[in-house]
N, C-alpha and C positions, 0 to 999 in steps of 0.2 A: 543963653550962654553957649559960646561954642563948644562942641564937643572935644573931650581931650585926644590929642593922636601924637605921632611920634615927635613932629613939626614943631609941636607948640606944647610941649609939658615943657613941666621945671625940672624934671626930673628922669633922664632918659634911662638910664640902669633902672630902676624900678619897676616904667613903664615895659620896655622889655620884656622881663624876669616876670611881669604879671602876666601880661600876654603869652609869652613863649613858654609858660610855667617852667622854667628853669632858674634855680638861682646860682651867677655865676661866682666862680672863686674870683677872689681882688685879684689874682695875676691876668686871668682871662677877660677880664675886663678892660684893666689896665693893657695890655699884649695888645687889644685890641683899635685900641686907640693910636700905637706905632704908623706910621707912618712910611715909603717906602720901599725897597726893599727888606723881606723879612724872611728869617730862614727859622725855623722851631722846630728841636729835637726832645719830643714829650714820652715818657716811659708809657706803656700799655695799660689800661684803664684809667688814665691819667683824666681825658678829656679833651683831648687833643682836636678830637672831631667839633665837637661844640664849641671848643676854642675859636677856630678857623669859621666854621658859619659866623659867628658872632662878627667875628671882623668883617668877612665876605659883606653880612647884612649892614653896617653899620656904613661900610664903603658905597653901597647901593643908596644908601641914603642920604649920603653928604656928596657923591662925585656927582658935578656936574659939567658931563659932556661936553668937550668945544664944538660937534657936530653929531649928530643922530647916526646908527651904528657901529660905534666904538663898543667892541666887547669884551666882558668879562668872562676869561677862558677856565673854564672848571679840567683839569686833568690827570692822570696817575699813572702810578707805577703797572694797576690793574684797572682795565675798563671800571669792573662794578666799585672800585671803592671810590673813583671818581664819580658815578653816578650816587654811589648813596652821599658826599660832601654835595651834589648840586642838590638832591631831593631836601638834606637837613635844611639848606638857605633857602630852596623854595617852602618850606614850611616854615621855616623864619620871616619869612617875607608876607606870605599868607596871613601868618598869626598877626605881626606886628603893623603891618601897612599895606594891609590885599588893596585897595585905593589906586598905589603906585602900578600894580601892573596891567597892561593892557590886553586884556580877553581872557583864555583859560589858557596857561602854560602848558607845555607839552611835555615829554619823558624826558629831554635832552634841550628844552628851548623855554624861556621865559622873557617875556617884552616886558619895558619899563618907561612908564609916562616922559621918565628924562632924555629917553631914546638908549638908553644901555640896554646892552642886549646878553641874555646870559647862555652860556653856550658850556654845554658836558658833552668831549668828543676825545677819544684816546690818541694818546701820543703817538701809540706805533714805535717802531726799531728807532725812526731818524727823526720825525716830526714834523715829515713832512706834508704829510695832510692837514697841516695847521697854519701852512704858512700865507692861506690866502687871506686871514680874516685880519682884521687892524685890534690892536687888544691894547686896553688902558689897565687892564689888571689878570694878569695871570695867577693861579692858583694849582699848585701842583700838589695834590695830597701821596704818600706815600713816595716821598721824591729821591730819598735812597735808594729805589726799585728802580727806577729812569734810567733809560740809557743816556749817557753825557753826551753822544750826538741830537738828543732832543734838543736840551741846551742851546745848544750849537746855534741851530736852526730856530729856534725862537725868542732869542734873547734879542738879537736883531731888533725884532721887529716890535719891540717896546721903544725904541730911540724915535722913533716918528712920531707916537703917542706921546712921549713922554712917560710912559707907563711903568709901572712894578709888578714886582712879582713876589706872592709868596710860598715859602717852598716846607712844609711840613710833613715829620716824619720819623716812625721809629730808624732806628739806626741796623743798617746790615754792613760789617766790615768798617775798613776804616779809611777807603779810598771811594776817589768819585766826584762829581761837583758839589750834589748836595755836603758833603764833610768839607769840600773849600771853601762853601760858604761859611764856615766858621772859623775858616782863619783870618788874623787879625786887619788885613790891607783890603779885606774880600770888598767892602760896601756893604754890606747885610747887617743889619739891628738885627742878632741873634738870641734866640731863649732854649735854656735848658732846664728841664723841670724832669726830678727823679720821682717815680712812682708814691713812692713811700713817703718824700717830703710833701706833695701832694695831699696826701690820705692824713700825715700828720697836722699840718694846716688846715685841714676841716674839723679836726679833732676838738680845735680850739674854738669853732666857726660853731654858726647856728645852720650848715651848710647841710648838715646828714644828722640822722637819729643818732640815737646811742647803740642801736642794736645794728646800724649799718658804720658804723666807725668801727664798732669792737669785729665786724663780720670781714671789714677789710682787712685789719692787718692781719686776722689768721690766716685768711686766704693768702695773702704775700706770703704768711711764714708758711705755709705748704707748699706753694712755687718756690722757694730757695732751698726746700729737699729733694723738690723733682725734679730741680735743673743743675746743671752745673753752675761755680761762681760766675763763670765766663758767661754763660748762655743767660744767666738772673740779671747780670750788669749790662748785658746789650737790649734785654727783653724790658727790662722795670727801671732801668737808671737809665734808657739812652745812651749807652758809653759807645764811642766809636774805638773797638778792638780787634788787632792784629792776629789775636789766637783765633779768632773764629772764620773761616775759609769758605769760598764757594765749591760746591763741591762735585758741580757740573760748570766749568768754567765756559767764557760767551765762546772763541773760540771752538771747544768741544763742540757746543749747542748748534753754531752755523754749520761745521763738517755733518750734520746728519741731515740741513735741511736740502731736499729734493725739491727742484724748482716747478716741475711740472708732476701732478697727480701719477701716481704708476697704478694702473691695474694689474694683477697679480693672478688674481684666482689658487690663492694656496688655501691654508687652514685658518682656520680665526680663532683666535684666543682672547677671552674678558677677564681685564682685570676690574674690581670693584671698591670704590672707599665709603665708606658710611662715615656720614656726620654723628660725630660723636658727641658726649656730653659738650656740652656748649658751641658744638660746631654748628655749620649752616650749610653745608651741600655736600650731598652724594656726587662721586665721579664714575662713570664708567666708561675704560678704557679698551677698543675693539683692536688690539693689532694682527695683523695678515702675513703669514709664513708661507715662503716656499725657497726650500732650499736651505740656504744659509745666510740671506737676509728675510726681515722681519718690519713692514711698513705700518704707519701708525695709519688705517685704516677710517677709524671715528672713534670721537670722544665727544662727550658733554657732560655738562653738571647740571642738578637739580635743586631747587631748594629741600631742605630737610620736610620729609614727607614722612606719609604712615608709612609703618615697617610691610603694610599687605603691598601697597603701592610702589614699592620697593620691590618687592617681591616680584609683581606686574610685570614691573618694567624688565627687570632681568628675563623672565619669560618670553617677554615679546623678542628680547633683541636675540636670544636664539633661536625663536620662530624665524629671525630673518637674516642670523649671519650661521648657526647650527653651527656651534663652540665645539672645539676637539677640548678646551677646557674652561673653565669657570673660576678665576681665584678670585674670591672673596675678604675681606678683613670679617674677621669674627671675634674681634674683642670688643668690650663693650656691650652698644647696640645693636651689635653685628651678630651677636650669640644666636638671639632667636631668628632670624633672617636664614644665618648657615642652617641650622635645625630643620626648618620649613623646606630649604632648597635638598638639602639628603633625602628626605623624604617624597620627593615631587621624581616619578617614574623616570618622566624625560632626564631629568638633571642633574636627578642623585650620581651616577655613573661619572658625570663631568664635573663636579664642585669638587673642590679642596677650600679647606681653611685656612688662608695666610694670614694670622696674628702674627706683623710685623714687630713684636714686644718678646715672643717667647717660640711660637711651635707652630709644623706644618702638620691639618692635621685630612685623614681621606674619609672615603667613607666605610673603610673597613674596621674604623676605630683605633686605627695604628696613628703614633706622632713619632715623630722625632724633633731635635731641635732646630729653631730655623730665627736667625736674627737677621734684626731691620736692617745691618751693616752688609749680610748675606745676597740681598734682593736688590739694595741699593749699588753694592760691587756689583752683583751682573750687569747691571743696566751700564754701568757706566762701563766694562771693559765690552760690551756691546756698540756701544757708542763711539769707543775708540779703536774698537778694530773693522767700523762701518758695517756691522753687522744688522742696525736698525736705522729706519728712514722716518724724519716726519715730513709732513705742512707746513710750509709759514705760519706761523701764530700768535700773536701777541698775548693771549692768555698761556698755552703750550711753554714760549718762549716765560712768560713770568712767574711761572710754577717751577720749573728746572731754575733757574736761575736764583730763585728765591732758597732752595736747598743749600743749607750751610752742616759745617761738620768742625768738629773741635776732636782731638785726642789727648786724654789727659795723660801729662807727664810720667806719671808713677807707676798707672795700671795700665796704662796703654788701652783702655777704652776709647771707643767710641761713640760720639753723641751727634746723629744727625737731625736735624730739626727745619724747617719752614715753613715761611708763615703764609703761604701761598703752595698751600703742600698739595693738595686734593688731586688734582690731574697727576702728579709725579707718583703720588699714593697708587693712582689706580693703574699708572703706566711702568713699575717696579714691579706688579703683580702679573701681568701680562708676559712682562717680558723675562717673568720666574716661570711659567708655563710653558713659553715656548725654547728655554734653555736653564734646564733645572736645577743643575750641579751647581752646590754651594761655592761661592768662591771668596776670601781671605780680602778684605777690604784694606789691611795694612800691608798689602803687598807694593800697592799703587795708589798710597798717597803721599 
């Protein structure tokens, strides 16, 4: 008797869902089987990701190629969240039909017996390093993030293929191509799926325990005290809304970029962000003073590592840029990190604690108050009086750009928030170091 495979059961959801041990919700099953163009705006631990592999895989399995090289383009708003949608389908594809692919795939490349070839390569500002390949299915994850000259530039080039494109994504703001894919004339089979209705639908499912149903909704209900209504309804409903604003707009972001590298030889200032509870990379940000402009020098991010490792690494990077200062985030996970760094001969003199939540604090034990709108207004009246320079950057450019801000009505607060915050995090603290003085964020918004 033949063995059972994807080809030949009676039953493909099952087979799947054994293989890939996931068992999916009826809408991501269903979602999956759409056809065409397809645009899906899913609230934050929705599943959104596993959504999109599932169709990704199930496309790999039924397109069959009119000539060998037609590819399936994995892309995003951020390099890595495009790579981790191609790793989840290559491990879809692995689990469910390893058969299909030809030899051992690579970080960014996977061959397919049918001749499809899968390809995770970032879009970039215009998208144009995308436009030599022939693509029968494009897949844009976090497509909100995109600049609309991607668009531009690759929409083209699905009319020779005959090809689609699917475009998935929490929602930022309420303009953009991704949000005109939702209007009524666009072409796009669209889905909207709220967090909560999500989580309710399982409720009734044999989909989650009882101690992971009851553990989701209290989690919702402590995200709708932490956030604002506005900031809950774009983060967990999807909603594309007007009150929520970029709050380094692209504009700004182009006037700081310098085309050519400046060497400088001024002073270097680190700023630092620690992954915090549920986070996933440290940023540390090296900018370069002299004068009265301030150049973005180097930055990079880590995965969430030990806190000594952490520790290391700050060490090293003044072994080799010697910091007139050091700002750290020290809430949190951050606490014991700052502790260690006061204490360390070389560093103690240079660290300060920037808990962008509450207080700056030194190492003389003095605080005063210092808020996130404080650090964030410098940066940006630096930016617009061309006081600070970066690098071209596609990650740079989608951490700034990703910064949004809301002021509520009544109290006149402030809420800044992004979901590609990490490099902005560590490059607010930096550029709090190298110009201190608080400054009034409702001055200039």
């Amino acid at each position: 008797m033949k063995a059972e495979n994807f080809r030949n059961t009676e039953n493909e959801r099952s087979f799947v869902q054994k293989h890939i041990n996931i068992i999916y919700d009826d809408w991501q099953w269903e979602h999956a089987q759409v056809e065409g163009d397809t645009a899906s705006r899913i609230g934050r631990q929705g599943g959104k990701s596993e959504d999109e592999a599932l169709k990704l895989g199930l496309f790999c399995m039924r397109y069959k190629p009119p000539k060998p090289g037609l590819h399936l383009l994995i892309t995003g708003g951020v390099e890595r969240q495009a790579y981790e949608l191609y790793m989840k389908l290559r491990r879809w594809m692995e689990a469910v039909a390893p058969q299909e692919i030809i030899g051992r795939p690579s970080m960014r490349k996977m061959v397919l017996k049918s001749g499809l070839v899968v390809l995770s390569l970032p879009c970039g500002r215009d998208g144009s390093g995308l436009r030599n390949y022939a693509i029968a299915k494009l897949a844009v994850d976090e497509a909100h993030y995109v600049p609309d000259e991607v668009f531009v530039a690759l929409r083209p080039m699905l009319i020779t293929t005959m090809g689609s494109m699917d475009l998935t994504s929490t929602t930022k703001g309420a303009k953009g191509f991704f949000r005109e894919a939702f209007e009524k004339d666009s072409g796009f089979t669209t889905l909207h799926k709220k967090t909560l209705d999500i989580y309710n639908e399982r409720k009734i499912s044999d989909t989650w325990t009882e101690a992971q149903k009851i553990f989701s909704l209290e989690f919702l209900e402590k995200e709708k005290k932490r956030m604002t209504k506005a900031q809950f309804r774009q983060e967990y409903e999807a909603e594309f809304l007007d009150s929520l604003m970029e709050f380094f707009p692209t504009k700004l972001i182009d006037s700081c970029i310098l085309k050519e590298s400046n060497i400088v030889n001024g002073r270097n200032f680190l700023g630092v962000d620690f992954a915090g509870y549920g986070g996933d990379e440290n940023a540390f940000v090296t900018l370069e003073n002299k004068g009265k402009i301030s150049y973005l020098k180097e930055y990079f991010t880590t995965e969430r590592v030990a806190a000594w490792e952490t520790v290391k690494e700050i060490k090293q990077l003044n072994e080799k840029h010697n910091y007139k200062k050091i700002g750290v985030d020290d809430g949190g996970l951050g606490t014991p990190i700052l502790d260690y760094l006061l204490t360390n001969n070389k560093l103690k003199r240079k660290t300060l604690g920037l808990n962008n939540a509450s207080r700056e604090v030194t190492v003389d034990g003095k605080s005063k108050k210092l808020l996130k709108e404080d650090m964030y207004g410098n940066l940006k009246i630096m930016m617009e009086q061309g006081l600070i320079k970066f690098p071209e950057s596609e990650s740079l450019r989608a951490s700034l750009s990703s910064i949004q801000f809301e002021i509520d009505e009544n109290t006149k607060n402030v809420k800044i928030f992004g979901k590609y915050s990490h490099i902005t995090e560590g490059l607010v603290r930096a550029a709090w170091l190298v110009k201190s003085k608080g400054l009034n964020i409702l001055a200039f918004c």
